[in-house]
C-alpha positions, 0 to 999 in steps of 0.5 A: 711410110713403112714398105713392106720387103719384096718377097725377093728379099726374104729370100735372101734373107732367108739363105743368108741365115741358112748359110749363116747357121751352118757356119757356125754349126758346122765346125762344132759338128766336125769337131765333135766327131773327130774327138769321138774317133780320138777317143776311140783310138787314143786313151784319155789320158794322152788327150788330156796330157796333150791339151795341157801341153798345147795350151802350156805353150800357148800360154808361154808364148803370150807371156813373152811377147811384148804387149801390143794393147798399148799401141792399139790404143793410141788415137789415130792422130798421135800415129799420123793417121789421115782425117782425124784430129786429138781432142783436148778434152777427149779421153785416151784413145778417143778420136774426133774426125776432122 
C-alpha cells in the first residue's frame, strides 16, 4: 500500500533542498566575486604566476608523500577490524562480514 507524504514532509523536503541548493551555490558566487575584485586590483599576469606556483606546490608535495592508497585498500580483516572475516574466493579489497 503506497501512502501519500503528509504535507509536513514536503516541507521538509522542500527546505532541505533550498539549504542544499545554496550550499552548493553559494561558495561559487563568493568565489566568483573575489576573482572580479582581484582582477580589478591585480593584473593577470601575477594571478596566473600565483595559480601556477600554488599548484606547483601542490603537485610537489603529493609527489612526496608515500602512497597511502595501498593501505586503504586492505580488507578490513588483514587490519584486525572487529565483525569481518577474509574470504578465500573474494578479490583484494573484499570483506564479508561475519
Amino acid at each position: 500500500m503506497c501512502r501519500r507524504p503528509r504535507a509536513g514532509l514536503r516541507a521538509v523536503r522542500g527546505r532541505v533542498s533550498g539549504a542544499f541548493g545554496l550550499g552548493l551555490t553559494a561558495p561559487q558566487t563568493v568565489s566568483i566575486g573575489l576573482g572580479a575584485a582581484l582582477i580589478a586590483v591585480v593584473s593577470y599576469r601575477v594571478l596566473l604566476l600565483v595559480i601556477a606556483v600554488v599548484v606547483g606546490l601542490a603537485a610537489a608535495l603529493l609527489a612526496s608523500r608515500p602512497q597511502t592508497r595501498h593501505r586503504a585498500a586492505q580488507p578490513a580483516a588483514a587490519t584486525g577490524a572487529p565483525g569481518a572475516t577474509a574470504d578465500a574466493t573474494a578479490g583484494p579489497g573484499d570483506v564479508t562480514p561475519a
